[in-house]
C-alpha positions as a Markdown table, in Angstrom:
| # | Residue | x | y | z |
|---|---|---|---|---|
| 1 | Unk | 0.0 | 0.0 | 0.0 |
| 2 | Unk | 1.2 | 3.8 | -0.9 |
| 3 | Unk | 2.2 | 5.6 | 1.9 |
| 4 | Unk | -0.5 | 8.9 | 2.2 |
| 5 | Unk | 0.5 | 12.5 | 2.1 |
| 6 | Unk | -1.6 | 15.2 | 3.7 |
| 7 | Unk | -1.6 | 18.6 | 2.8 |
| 8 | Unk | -3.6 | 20.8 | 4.9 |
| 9 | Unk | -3.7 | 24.8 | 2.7 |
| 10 | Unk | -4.7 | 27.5 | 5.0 |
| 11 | Unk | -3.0 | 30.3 | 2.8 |
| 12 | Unk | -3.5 | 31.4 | -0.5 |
| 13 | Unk | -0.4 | 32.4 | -1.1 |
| 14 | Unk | 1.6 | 28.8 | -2.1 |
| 15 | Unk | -0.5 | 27.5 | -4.9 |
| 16 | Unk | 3.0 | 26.8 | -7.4 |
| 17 | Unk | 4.5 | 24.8 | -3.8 |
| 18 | Unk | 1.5 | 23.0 | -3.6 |
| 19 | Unk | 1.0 | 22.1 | -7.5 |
| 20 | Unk | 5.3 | 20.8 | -6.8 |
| 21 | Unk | 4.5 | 19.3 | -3.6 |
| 22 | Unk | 2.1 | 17.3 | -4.9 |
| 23 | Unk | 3.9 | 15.8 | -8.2 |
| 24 | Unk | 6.9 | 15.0 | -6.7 |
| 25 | Unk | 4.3 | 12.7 | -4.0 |
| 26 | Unk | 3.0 | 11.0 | -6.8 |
| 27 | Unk | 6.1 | 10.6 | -8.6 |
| 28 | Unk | 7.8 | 9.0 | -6.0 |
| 29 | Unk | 4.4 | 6.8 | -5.5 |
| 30 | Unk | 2.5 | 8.3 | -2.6 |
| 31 | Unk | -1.0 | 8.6 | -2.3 |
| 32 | Unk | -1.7 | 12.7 | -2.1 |
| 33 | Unk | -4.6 | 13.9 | 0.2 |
| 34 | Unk | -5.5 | 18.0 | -0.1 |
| 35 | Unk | -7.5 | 20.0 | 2.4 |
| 36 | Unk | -8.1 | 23.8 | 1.9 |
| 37 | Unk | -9.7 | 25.4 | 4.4 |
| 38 | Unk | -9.5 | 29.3 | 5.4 |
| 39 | Unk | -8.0 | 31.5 | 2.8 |
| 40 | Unk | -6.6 | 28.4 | 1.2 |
| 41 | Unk | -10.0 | 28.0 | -0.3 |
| 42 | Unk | -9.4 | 30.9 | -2.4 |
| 43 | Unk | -6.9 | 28.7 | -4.3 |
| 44 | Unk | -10.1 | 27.1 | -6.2 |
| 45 | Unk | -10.4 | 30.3 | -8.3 |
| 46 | Unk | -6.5 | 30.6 | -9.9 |
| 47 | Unk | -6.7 | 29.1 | -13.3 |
| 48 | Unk | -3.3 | 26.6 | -12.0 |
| 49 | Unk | -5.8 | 25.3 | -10.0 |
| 50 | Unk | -6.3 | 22.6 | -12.5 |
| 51 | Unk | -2.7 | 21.7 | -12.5 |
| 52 | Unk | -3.6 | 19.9 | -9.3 |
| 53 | Unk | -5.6 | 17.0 | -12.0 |
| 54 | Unk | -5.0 | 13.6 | -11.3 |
| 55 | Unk | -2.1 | 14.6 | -8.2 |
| 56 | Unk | -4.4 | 13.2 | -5.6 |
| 57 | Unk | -7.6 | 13.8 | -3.7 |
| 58 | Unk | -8.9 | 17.4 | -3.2 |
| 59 | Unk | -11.6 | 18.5 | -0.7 |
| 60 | Unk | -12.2 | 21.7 | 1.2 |
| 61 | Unk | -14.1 | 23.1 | 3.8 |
| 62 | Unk | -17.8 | 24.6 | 2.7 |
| 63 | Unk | -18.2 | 27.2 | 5.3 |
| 64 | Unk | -14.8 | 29.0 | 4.7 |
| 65 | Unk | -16.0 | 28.3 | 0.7 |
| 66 | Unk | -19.3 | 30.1 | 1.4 |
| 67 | Unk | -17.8 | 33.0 | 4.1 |
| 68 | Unk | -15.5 | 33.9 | 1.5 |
| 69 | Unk | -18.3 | 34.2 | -0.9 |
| 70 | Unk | -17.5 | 31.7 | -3.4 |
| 71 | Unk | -19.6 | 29.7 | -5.8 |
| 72 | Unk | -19.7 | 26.2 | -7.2 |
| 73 | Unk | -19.0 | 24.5 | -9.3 |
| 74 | Unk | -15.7 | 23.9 | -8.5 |
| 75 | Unk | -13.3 | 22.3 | -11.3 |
| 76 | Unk | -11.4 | 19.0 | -9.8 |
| 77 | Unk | -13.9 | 19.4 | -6.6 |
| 78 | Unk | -16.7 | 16.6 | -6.2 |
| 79 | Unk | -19.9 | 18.2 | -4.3 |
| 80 | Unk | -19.0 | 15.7 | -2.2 |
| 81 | Unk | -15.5 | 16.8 | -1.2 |
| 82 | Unk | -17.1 | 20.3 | 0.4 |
| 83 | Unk | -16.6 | 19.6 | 3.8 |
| 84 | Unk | -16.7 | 20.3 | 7.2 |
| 85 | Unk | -13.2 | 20.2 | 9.3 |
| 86 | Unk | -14.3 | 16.7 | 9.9 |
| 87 | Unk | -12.7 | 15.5 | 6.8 |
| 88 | Unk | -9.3 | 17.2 | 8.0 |
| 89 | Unk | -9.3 | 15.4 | 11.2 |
| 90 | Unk | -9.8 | 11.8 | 9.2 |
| 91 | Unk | -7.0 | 13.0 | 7.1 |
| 92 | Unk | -4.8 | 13.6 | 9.4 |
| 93 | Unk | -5.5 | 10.0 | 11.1 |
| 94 | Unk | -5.4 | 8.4 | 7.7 |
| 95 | Unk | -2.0 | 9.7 | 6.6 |
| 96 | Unk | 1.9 | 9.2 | 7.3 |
| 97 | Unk | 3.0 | 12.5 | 6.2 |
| 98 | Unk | 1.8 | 15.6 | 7.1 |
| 99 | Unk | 1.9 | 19.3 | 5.5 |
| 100 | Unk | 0.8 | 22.5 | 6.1 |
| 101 | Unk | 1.1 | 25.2 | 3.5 |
């Protein structure tokens, strides 16, 4: 089984980290899990935001999504994958790696 990297994104300011981050994971095999929650939500609307395709799963927290005044839909974001901050505490139990950006 892949070791699991977490990436919690609270800023909006490391998008081109987090795009590099997150190839190099998959390159070297891991399994890539992305949680955007405060500002990091904002991320959704910078067209490189679709760089993040096929680099792992993505998911991000509603309420910061709806306090910040955004809309859906999202590109590479299921309607399923707005969440509450319950999803980052299961990724944090469910991965070997951590990050915060």
């Amino acid at each position: 089984m892949a070791e699991k990297l977490g990436i919690l994104v609270s800023s909006d300011e490391h998008l081109d980290h987090l795009i590099g981050i997150a190839k190099a994971a998959v390159k070297a095999g891991k399994e890539v899990i992305v949680f955007l929650t405060n500002r990091g939500v904002l991320l959704t609307k910078d067209p490189r935001f679709t760089e993040l395709e096929g680099l792992g799963q993505l998911s991000l927290c509603n309420v910061n999504f709806e306090a910040f005044g955004l809309s859906k839909p999202v590109p590479l974001v299921d309607e399923k994958d707005f969440a509450t901050q319950a999803r980052h505490g299961m990724m944090i139990e469910d991965c070997d790696r951590y990050l915060v950006l």
